[in-house]
Backbone bond lengths (Angstrom), bond angles and torsions (degrees), N, CA, C in turn:
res aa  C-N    CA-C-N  psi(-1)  N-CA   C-N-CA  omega(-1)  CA-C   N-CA-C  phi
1 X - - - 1.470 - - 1.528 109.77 -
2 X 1.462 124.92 125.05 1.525 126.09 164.66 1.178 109.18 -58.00
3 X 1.643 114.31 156.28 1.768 131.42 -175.15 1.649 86.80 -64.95
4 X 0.786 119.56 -70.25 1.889 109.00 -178.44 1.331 131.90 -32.20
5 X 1.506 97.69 -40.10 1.736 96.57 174.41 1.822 117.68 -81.30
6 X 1.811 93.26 -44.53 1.534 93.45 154.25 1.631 129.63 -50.17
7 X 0.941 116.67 -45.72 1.596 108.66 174.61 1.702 120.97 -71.35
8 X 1.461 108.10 -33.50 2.003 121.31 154.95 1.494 86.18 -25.65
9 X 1.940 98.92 -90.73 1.631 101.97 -166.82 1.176 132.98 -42.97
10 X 1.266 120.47 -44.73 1.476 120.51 170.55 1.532 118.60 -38.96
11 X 1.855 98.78 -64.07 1.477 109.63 -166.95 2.223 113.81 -67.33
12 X 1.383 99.21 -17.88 1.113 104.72 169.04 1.503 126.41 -81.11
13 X 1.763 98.75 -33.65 1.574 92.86 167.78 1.608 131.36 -69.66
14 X 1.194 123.42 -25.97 1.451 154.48 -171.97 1.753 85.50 -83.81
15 X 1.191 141.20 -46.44 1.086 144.45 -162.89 1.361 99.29 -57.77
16 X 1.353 121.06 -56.90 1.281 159.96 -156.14 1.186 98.78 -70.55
17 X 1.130 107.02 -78.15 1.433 125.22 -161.87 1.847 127.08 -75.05
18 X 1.405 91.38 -23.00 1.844 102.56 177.14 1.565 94.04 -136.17
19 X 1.066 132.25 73.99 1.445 104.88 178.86 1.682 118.82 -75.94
20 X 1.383 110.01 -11.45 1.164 131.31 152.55 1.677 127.41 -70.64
21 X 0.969 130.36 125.87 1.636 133.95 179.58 1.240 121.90 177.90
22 X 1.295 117.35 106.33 1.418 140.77 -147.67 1.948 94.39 -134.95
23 X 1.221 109.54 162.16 1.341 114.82 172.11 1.972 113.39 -77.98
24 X 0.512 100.75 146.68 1.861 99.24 -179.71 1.821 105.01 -98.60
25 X 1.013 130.64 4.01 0.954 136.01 136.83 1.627 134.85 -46.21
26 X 1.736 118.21 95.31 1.190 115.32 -174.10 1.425 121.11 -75.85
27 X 1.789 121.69 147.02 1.369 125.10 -149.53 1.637 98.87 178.73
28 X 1.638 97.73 134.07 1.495 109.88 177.58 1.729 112.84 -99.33
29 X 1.678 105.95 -51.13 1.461 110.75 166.13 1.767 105.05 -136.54
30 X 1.524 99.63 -158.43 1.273 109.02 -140.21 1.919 83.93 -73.45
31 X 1.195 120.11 -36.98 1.736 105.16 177.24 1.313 129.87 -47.56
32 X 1.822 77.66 -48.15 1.693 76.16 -179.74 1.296 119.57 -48.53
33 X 1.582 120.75 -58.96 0.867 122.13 -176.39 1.576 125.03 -60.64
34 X 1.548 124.30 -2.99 1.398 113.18 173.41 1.515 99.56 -96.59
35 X 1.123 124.78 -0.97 1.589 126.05 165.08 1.393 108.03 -75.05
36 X 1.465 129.05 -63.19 1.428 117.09 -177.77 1.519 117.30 -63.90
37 X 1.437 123.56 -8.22 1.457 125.46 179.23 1.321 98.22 -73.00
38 X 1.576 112.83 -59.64 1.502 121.33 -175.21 1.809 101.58 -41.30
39 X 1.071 117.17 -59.61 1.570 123.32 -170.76 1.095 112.86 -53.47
40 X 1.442 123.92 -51.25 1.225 126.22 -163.91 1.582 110.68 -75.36
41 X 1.112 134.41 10.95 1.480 147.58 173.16 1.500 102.36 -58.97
42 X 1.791 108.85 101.03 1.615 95.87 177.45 1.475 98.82 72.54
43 X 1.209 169.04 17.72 1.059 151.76 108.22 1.641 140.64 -124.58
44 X 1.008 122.22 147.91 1.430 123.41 -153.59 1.852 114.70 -65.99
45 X 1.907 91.49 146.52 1.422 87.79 172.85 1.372 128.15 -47.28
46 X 1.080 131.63 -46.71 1.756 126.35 176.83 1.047 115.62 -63.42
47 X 1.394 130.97 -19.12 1.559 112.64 150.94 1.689 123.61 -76.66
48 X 1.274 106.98 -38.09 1.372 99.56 165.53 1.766 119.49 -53.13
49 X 1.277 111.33 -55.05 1.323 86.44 178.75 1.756 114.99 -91.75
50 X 1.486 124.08 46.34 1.117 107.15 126.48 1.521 126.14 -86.66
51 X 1.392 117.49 -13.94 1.188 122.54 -172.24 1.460 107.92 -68.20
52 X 1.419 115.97 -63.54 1.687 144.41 -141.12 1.801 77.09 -55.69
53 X 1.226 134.48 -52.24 1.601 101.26 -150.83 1.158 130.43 -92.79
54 X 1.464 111.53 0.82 1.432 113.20 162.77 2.435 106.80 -91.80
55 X 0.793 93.19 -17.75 1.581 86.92 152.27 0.993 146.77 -109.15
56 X 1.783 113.69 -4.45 1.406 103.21 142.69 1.287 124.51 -53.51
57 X 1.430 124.83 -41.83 1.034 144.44 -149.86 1.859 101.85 -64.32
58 X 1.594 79.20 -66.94 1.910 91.19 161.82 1.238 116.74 -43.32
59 X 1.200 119.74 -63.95 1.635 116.16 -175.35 1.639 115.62 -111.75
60 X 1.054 139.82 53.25 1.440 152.28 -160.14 1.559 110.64 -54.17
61 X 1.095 111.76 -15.55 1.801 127.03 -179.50 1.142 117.84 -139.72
62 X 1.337 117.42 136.70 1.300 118.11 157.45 1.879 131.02 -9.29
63 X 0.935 90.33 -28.65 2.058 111.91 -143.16 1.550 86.12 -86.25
64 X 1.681 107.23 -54.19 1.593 122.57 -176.81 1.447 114.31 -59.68
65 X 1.559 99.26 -35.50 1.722 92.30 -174.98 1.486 96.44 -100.28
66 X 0.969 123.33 13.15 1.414 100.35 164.04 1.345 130.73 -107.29
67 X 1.244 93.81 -0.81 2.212 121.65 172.76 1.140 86.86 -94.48
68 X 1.329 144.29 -3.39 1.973 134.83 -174.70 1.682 101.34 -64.22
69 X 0.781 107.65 137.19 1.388 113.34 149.58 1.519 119.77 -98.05
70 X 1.922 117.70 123.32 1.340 120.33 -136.55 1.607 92.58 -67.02
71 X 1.361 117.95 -22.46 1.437 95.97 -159.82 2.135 114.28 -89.88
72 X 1.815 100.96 13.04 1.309 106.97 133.85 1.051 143.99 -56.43
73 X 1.868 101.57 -61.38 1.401 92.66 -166.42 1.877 98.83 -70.31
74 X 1.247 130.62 -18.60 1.081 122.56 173.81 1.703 123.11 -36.42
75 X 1.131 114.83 -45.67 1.790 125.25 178.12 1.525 91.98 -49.73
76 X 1.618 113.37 -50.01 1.563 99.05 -150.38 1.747 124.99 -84.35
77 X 2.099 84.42 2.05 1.623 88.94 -161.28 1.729 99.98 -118.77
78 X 1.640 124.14 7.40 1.049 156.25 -137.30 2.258 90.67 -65.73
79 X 1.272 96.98 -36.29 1.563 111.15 -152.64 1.398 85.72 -89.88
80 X 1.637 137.47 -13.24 1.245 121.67 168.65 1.330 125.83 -80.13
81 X 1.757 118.92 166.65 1.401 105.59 167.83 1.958 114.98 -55.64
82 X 1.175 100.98 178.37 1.311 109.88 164.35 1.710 115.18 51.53
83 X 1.109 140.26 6.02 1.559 143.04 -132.60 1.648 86.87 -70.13
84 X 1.021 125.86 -63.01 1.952 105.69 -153.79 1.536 90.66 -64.37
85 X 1.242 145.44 -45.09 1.413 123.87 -178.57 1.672 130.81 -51.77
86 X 1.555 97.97 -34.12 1.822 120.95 171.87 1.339 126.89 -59.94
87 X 1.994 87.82 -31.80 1.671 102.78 174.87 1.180 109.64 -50.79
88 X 1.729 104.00 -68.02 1.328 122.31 -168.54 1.656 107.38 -39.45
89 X 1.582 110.72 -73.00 1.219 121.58 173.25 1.239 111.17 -11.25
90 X 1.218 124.44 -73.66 0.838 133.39 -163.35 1.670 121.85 -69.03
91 X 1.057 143.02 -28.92 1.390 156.66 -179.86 1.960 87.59 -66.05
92 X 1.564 98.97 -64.03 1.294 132.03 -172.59 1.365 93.16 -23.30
93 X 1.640 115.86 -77.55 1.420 128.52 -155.45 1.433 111.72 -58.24
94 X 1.264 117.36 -45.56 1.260 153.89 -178.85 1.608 110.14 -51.41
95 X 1.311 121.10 -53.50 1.347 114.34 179.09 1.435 107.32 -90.52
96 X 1.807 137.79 -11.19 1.419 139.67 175.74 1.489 102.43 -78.68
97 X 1.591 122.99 -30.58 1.343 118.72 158.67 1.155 124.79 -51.34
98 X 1.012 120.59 -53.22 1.628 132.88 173.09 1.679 97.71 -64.90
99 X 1.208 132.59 -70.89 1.592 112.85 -166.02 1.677 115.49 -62.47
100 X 1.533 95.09 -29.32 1.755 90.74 178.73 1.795 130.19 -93.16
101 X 1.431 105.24 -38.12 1.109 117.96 -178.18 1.376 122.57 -113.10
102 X 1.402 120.25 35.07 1.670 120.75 -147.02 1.139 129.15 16.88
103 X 1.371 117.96 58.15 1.641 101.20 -169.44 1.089 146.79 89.80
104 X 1.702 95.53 -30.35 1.779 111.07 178.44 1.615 108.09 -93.63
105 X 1.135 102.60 131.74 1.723 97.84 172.34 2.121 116.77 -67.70
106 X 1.087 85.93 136.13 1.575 96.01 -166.47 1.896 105.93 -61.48
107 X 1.067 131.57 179.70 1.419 133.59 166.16 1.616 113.06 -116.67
108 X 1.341 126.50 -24.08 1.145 150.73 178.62 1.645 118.55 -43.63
109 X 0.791 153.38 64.02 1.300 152.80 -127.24 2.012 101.32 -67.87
110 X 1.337 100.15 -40.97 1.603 94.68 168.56 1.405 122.09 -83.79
111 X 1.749 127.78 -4.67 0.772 120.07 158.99 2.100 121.84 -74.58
112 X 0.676 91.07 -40.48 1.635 119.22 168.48 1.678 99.76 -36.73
113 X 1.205 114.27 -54.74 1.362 111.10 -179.03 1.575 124.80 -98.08
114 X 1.776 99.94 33.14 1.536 89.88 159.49 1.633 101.58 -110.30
115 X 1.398 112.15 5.93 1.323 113.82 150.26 1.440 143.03 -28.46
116 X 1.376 130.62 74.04 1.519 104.85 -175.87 1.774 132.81 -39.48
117 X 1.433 108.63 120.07 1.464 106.48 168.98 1.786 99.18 103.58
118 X 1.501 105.24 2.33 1.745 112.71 171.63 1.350 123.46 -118.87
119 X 1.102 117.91 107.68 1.558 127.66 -169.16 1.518 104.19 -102.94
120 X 0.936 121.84 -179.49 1.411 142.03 -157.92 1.748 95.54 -57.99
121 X 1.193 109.04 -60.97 1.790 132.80 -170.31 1.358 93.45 -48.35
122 X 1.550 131.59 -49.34 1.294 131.34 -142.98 1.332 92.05 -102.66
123 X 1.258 145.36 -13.07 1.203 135.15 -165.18 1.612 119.98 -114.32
124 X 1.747 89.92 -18.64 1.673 106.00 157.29 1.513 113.52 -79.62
125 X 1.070 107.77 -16.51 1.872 116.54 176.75 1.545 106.94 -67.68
126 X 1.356 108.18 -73.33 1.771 127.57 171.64 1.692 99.27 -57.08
127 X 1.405 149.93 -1.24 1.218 111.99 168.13 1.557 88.01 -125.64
128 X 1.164 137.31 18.62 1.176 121.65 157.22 1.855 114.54 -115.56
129 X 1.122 124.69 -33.48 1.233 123.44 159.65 1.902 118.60 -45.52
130 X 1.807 96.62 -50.52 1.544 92.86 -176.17 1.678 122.76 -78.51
131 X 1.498 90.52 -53.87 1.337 124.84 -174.17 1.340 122.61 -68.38
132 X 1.994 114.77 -24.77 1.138 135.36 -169.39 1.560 117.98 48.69
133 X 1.258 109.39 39.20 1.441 126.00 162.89 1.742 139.30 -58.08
134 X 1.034 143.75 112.26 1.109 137.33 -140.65 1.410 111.47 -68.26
135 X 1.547 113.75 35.97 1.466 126.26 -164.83 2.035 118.70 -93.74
136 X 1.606 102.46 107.06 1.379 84.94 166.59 1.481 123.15 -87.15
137 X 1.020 112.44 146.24 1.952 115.17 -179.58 2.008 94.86 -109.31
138 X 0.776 96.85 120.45 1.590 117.17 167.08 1.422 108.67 -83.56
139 X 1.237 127.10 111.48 1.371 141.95 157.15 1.415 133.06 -115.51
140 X 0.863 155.46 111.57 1.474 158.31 168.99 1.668 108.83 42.00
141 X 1.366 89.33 -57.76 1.860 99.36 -164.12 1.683 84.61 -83.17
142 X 1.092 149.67 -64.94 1.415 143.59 -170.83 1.393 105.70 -40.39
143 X 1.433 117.65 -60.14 1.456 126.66 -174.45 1.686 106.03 -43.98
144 X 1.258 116.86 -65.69 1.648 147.05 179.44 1.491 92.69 -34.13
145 X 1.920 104.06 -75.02 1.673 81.55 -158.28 1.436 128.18 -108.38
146 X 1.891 107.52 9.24 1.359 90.50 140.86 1.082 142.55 -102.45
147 X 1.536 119.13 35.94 1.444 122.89 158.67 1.860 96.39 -97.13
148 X 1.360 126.12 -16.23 1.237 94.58 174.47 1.511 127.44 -93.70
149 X 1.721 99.35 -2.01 1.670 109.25 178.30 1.814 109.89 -58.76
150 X 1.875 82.84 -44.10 1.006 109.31 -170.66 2.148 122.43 97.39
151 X 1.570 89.89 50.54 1.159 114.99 -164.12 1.132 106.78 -119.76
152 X 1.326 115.69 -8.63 1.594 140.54 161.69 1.713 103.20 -106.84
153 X 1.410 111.40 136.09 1.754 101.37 164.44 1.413 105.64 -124.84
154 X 1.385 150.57 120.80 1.315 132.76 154.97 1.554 105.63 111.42
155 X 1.070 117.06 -25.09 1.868 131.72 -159.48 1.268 102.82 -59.53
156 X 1.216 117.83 97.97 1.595 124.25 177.52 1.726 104.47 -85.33
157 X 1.103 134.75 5.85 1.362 116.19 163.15 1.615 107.03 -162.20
158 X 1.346 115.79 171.33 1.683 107.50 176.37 1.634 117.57 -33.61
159 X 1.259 110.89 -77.12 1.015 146.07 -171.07 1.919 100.32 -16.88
160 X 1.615 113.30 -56.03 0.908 119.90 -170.55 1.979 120.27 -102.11
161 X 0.895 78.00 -22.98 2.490 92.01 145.63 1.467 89.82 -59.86
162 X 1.872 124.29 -73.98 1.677 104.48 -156.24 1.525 117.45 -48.05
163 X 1.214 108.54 -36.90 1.624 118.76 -164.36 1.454 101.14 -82.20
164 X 0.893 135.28 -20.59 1.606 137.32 156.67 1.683 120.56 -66.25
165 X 1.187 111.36 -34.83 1.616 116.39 -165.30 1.810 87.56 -101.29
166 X 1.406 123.61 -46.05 1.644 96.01 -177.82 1.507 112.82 -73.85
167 X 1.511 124.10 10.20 1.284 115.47 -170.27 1.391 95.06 -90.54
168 X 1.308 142.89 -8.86 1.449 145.18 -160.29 0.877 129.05 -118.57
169 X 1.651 110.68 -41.76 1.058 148.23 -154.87 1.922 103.21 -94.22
170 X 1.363 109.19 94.51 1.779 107.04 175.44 1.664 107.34 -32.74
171 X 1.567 102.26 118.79 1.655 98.00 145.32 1.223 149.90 20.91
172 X 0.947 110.78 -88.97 1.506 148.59 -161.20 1.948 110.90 -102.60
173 X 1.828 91.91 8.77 1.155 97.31 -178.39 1.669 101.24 -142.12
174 X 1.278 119.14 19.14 1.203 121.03 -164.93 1.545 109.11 -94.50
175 X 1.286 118.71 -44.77 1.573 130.84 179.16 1.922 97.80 -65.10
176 X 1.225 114.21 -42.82 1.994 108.00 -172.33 1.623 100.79 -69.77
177 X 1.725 121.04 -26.99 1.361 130.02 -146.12 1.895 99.03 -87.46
178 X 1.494 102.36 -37.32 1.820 110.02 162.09 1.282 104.45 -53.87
179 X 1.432 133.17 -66.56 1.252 121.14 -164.37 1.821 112.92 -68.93
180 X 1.369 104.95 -7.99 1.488 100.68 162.05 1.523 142.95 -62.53
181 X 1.925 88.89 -47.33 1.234 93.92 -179.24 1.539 115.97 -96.29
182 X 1.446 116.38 9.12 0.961 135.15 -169.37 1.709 96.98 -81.89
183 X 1.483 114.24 -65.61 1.435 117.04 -167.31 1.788 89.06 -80.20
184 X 0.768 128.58 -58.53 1.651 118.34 177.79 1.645 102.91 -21.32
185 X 1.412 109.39 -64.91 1.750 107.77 -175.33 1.718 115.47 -66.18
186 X 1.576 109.67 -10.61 1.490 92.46 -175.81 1.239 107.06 -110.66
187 X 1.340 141.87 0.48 1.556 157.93 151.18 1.880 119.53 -107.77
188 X 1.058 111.33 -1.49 1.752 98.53 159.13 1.373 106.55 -147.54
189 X 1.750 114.58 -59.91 1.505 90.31 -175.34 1.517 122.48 -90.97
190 X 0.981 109.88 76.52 1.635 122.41 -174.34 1.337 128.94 -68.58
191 X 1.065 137.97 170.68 1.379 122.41 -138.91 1.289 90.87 -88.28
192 X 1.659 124.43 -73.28 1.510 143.55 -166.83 1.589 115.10 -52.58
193 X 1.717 126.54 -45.80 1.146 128.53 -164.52 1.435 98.99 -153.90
194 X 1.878 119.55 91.11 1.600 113.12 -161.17 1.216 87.10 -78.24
195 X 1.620 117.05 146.97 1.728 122.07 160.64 1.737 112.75 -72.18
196 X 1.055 114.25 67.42 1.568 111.79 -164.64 1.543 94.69 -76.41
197 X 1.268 112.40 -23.19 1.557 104.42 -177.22 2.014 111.03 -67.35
198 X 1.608 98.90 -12.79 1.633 83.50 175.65 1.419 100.04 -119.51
199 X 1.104 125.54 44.61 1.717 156.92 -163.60 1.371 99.22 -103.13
200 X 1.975 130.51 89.63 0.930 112.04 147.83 1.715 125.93 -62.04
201 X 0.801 118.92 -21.38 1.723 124.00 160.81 1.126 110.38 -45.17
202 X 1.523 163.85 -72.24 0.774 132.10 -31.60 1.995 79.62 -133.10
203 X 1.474 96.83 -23.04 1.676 121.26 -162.66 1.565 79.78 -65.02
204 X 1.283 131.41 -41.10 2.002 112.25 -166.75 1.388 103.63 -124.25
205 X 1.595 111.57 26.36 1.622 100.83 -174.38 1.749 92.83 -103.39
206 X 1.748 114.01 130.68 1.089 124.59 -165.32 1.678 106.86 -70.99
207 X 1.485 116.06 -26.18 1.327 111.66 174.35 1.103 129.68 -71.74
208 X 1.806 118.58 -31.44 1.588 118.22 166.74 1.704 100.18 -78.89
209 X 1.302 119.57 2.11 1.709 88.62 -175.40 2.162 93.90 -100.22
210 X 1.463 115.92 -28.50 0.778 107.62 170.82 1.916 127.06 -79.02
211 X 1.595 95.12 1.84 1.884 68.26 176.76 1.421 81.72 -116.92
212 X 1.378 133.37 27.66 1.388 135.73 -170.38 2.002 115.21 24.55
213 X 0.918 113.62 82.29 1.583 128.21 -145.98 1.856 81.90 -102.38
214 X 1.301 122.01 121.98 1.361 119.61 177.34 1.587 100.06 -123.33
């Protein structure tokens, strides 16, 4: 099968099959949501949003978390991975909003990453989740399973999966197509034991045909 017809099938099955796909990450505006991105680094949405609502609450604006002193928001983020680094992050991001962008979170995907605690991944997340920007963010489960569809070939790091998947991948379908392969990798094709058996893929995905998985 050519990468074109494979990606047809893909993008038609997902079409089909989720026509819905949104981040599961809970969020009112664009902060909130660069707070639970920051958090969720290395650990899962349902712990983040047990966290997010007693610190929005605490710090509801930019303005609040950026008068924080980190080893506050630390108490509130304690149950996540990484927490004294997130603190920081977070104070971090929070007061460069305020000196750079008044406050408002940018849409710009390279502006996004002079953000402390926002890297490339996180800033294609926040301008395509909020902004609906034609941005893929490569994360673990993206990385994973389109190199095992085989929608990725060769891609030794994020960076070069994104530039492969927006080259194929329609437009206007690129921001819904992250949250595809995103929940696809964290409920079927999973890292340790893929459910290929409930794998409509499974007929052109190069990893069940090569470890022949019955």
């Amino acid at each position: 099968m050519k990468k074109a017809e494979l990606y047809d099938f893909v993008i038609q099955y997902f079409q089909n099959e989720m026509p819905i796909a949104e981040t599961e990450l809970e969020y009112k505006n664009p902060y909130e949501l660069i707070v639970a991105v920051i958090l969720s680094a290395q650990c899962t949405d349902k712990r983040v949003n047990l966290i997010t609502p007693e610190l929005i609450k605490r710090f509801p604006n930019p303005a609040k978390m950026a008068a924080a002193d980190p080893a506050e928001v630390l108490d509130y983020i304690k149950s996540c991975s990484y927490p004294n680094n997130k603190s920081k992050h977070l104070v971090g991001m929070a007061k460069k909003l305020i000196e750079l962008f008044d406050g408002k979170v940018p849409d710009d995907v390279d502006d996004l990453q002079k953000l402390p605690g926002v890297g490339r991944k996180t800033a294609n997340v926040i301008a395509s989740v909020v902004f609906n920007k034609p941005a893929m963010a490569v994360d673990t489960h993206v990385f994973r399973v389109a190199a095992r569809i085989g929608l990725s070939t060769n891609a030794k790091n994020p960076l070069q999966t994104e530039m492969q998947l927006i080259k194929h991948i329609p437009e206007h379908l690129i921001a819904k197509a992250h949250h595809w392969l995103i929940l696809h990798g964290r409920y079927v094709c999973i890292a340790r034991k893929p459910k290929c058996e409930n794998c409509g893929l499974k007929t052109v995905c190069n990893y069940y045909q090569k470890e022949k998985i019955v």
